[in-house]
N, C-alpha and C positions, 0 to 999 in steps of 0.2 A: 424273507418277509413275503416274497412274490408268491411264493412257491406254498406259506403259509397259507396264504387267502385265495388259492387257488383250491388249495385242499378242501376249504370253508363251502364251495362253493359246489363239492363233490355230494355224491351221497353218501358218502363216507364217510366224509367232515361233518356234514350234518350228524351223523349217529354219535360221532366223537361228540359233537357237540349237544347232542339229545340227554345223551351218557353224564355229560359236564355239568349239564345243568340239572339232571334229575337229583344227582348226589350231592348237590348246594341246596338244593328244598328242602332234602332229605334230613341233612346238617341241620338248617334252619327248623326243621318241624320238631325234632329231637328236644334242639336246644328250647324251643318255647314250651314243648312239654316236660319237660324237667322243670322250667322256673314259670309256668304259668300257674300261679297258686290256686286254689280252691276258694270260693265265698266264704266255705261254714268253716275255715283254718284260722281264725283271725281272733286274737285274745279279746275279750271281755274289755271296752270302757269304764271309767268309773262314774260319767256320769253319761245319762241315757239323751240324746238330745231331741226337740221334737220332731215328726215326720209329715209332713205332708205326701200323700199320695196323690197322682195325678194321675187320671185317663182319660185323654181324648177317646169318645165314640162315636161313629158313625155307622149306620147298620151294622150293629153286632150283635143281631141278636140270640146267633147262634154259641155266641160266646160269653157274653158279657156275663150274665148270669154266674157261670164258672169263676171267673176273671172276679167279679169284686166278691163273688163271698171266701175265694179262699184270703183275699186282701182281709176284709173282716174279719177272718178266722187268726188274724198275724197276733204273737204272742210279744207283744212288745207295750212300753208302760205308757207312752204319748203319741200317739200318732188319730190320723182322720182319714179320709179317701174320700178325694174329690173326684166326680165324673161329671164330663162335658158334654153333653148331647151335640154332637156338628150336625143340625138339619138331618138328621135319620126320615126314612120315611121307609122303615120297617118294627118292629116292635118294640125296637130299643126301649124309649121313654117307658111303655109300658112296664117293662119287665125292669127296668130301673126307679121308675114312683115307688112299687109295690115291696122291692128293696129297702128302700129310705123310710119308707113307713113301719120297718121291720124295722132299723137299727138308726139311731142319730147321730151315726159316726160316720153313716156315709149322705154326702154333700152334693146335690146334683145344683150342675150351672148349665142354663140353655142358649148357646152359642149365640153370638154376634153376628150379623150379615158379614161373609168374609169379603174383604175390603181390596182394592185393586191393589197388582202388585203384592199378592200374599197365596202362598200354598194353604192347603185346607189343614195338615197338622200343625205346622207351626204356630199358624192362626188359633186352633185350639189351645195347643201350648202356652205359647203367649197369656190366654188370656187364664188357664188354670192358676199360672203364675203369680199372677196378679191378683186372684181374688184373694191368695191365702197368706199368712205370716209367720209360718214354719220357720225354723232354722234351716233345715234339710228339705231339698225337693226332691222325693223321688217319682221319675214318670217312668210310666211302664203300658205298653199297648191292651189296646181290651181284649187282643185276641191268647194271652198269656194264663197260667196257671199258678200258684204258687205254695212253697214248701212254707207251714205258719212261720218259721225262723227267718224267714226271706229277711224282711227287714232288718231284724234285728241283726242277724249275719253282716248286712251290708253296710249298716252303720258301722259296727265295728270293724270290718275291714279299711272303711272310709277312714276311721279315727289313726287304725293304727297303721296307713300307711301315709298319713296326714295329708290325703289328697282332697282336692277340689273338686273334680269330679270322678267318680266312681261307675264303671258298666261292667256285663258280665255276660258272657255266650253262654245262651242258654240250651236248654237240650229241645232239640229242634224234633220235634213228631213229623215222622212221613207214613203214614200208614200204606196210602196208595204207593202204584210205582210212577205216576205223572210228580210226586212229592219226593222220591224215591232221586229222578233223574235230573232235578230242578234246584231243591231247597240245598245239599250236603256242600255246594260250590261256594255257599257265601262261609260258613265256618270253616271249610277248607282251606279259603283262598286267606282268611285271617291266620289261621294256623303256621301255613306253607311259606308264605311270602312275604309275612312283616314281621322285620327284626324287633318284636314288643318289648324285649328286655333290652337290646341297645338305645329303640327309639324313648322310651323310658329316657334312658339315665341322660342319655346327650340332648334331650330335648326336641329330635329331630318333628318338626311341625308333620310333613309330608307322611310319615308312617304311624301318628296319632291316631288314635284308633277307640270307637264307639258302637255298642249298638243300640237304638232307639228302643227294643223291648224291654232295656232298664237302663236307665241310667239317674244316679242318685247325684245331685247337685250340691256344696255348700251357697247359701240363697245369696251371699255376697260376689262368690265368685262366677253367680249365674247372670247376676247383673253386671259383674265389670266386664264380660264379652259378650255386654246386649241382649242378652235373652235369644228367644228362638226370634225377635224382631229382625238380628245379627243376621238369620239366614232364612227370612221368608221367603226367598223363591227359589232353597233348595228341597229338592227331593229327597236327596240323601241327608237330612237335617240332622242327622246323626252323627255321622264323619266331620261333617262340618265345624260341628260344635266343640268336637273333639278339636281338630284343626285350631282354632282360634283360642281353646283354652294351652295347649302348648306354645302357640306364637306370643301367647302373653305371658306367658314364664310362669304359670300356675301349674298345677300336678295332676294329671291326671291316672289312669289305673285302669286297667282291663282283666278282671277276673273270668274262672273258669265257674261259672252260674249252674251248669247242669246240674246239680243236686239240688237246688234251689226253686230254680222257676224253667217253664216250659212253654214251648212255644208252638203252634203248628200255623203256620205262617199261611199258606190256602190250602184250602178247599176243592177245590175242582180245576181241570187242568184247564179252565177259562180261566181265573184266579190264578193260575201260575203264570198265563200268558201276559196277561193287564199287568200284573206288577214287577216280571222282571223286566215287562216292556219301557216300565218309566221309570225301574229304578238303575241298571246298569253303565247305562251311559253318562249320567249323571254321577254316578260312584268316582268317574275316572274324570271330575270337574270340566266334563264335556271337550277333553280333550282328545282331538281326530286320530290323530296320528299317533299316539298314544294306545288307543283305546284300540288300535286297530290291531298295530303293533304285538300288545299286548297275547289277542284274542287269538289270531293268525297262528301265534306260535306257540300258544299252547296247545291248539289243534295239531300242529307238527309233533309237539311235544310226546303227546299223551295218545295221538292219533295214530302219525307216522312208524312206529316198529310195527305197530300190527299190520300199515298197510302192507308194509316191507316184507314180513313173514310171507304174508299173501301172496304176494309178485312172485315170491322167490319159489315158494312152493307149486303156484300154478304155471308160470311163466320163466320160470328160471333164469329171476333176475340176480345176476352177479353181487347179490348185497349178503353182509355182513350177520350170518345167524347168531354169532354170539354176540356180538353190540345188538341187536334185534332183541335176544332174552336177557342180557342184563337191564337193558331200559324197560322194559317190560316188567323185568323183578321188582327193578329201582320203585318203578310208578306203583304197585302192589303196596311195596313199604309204604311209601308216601300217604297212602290212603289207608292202609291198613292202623299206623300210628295213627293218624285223625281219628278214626271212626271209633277207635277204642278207648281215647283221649276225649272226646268230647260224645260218648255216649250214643252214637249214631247205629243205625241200622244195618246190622253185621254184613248182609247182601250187598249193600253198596260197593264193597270193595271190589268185588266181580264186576261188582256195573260198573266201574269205572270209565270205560270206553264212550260208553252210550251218554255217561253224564258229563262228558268233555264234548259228544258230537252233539248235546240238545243245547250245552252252554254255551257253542260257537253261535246256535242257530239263534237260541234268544240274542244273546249279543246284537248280532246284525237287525235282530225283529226292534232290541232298543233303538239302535244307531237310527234306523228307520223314522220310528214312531216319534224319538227325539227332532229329527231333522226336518220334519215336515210336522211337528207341534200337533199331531193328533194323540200323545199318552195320554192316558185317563184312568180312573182310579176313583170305584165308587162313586161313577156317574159325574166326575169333573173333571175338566181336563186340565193336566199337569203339567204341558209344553207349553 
């Protein structure tokens, strides 16, 4: 045993152990792309039930536009599309009046002073919730796109896999390479590192799993974990929700959305820096050591053979070239299944390196902005 943990502690043990764990993600990613279904695989309902559509907005005025008219455009027999104006003070309202004047299916509400002790989306949330009387709540962000069968797909996936709540990873847009080095991490890390089909079936709370650019509600099982009230001053209001509808023994479901709806999540690599600033640390319910843990070692992970190549080639460090190019392969796979499984930007697999050395850096740039309460996000601050 002495002699085990001595090895651990070599650089050798490390590669063994780089080695160990790339080919357990690897495992892991297979197995979730095998059984992670599709939105539009899901038989037909016999009866259609109704939808409400929910989106909070706040400056979006570069989107919104896009956002509710392909919602309008949804080819389904009952549904409406609510949007929240949260205090914009760029042309949103405008270019949302001029909408509503065009169609009276969609519903504009002008936000509430958000009130202490509340995040700005939840507060929107919340209060989308409330206005309407849908059987089905679907919210979906303004910055999204959608395929007209969105809905309808998601109902019946809802129906027929008799869940409470329903979301779907969508096809994430990077056109840039600051979108390119930033966005591929958060569907990676869903992909790579949560067992979605065990956490499913055994109910595990901790690996429950959501994303806020859709997620479809039944309205009963939205009120018995509280609404987004449950987690007004999380960030991650997403996960969360997810969280609390597994701990309450309701059913939730994570589909593969990329056919469906789209997303491009920022804009400018300011916009990448603001939001993964206040969103990462909070992903990991603000846990330190944890979070640290975490970040640390997949820098080693996905960082360390290529150092190792380096050393060895300029420096002639006594390290291990074949543990060096199989972790190396390993990491390839890993990304290579992602990016072709959930529709991503064929380049990225290359970047891989550089999208583990920006995600260490935001990490820390969270860990920061979290601990000293300055994150913010569209002009409010979120710590």
């Amino acid at each position: 045993m002495a002699d085990f943990l001595a090895g651990l502690l070599t650089w050798q043990g490390q590669q063994a152990g780089i080695v160990a764990y790339l080919a357990l993600i690897l495992g892991n990613t297979l197995l979730n792309t095998l059984t992670l279904r599709r939105l539009e695989d899901a038989p037909e309902p016999s009866v259609w039930p109704a939808v409400a559509v929910l989106v909070p907005a706040r400056n979006e005025e570069e989107t919104i536009e896009r956002c509710v008219c392909t919602l309008l455009a949804q080819i389904y027999p009952h549904f409406s599309v609510w949007v929240l104006d949260d205090a914009s003070t760029d042309r949103t309202p405008d270019i949302l009046a001029r909408l509503a004047a065009e169609d009276s299916r969609l519903h504009l509400l002008r936000g509430a002073p958000l009130p202490d002790g509340w995040l700005g989306k939840p507060w929107a949330c919340q209060q989308l919730a409330q206005a309407v009387d849908a059987d089905l709540l679907l919210f979906v962000d303004a910055d999204t796109e959608h395929h007209p069968h969105l809905v309808r797909d998601a109902v019946a996936a809802l129906i027929a896999g008799q869940a409470d709540l329903l979301s779907a990873i969508p096809h994430e847009l990077t056109p840039t390479l600051a979108e390119k080095l930033t966005v591929p991490i958060i569907p990676w890390s869903l992909l790579t590192h949560f067992p979605l089909t065990l956490a499913r079936w055994l109910g595990w709370p901790v690996f429950a799993a959501a994303i806020g650019q859709m997620m479809l509600f039944r309205r009963e099982a939205y009120q018995a974990v509280g609404g987004h009230a449950a987690v007004r001053r999380e960030v991650a209001e997403d996960m969360a929700l997810a969280r609390l509808v597994a701990r309450r023994k309701l059913r939730w479901r994570l589909l593969d959305g990329t056919g469906r709806i789209a997303c491009r999540m920022y804009r400018s690599p300011g916009a990448v820096w603001e939001g993964f600033g206040k969103n990462l640390f909070p992903v990991f319910g603000r846990n330190l050591l944890l979070f640290l843990f975490v970040w640390l070692w997949l820098g080693v992970v996905f960082l360390g053979p290529w150092v190792g190549l380096v050393s060895r080639m300029i420096f002639g460090a006594s390290l291990s070239l074949a543990a060096g190019l199989v972790a190396i392969l390993l990491a390839l796979l890993v990304w290579a299944v992602t990016v072709v499984r959930l529709r991503l930007a064929r380049d990225i697999i290359l970047l891989y390196p550089w999208v583990h050395l920006v995600a260490v850096l935001l990490a820390f740039h969270s860990l920061g902005q979290s601990l000293t309460g300055r994150a913010t996000w569209k002009q409010r601050r979120v710590g």
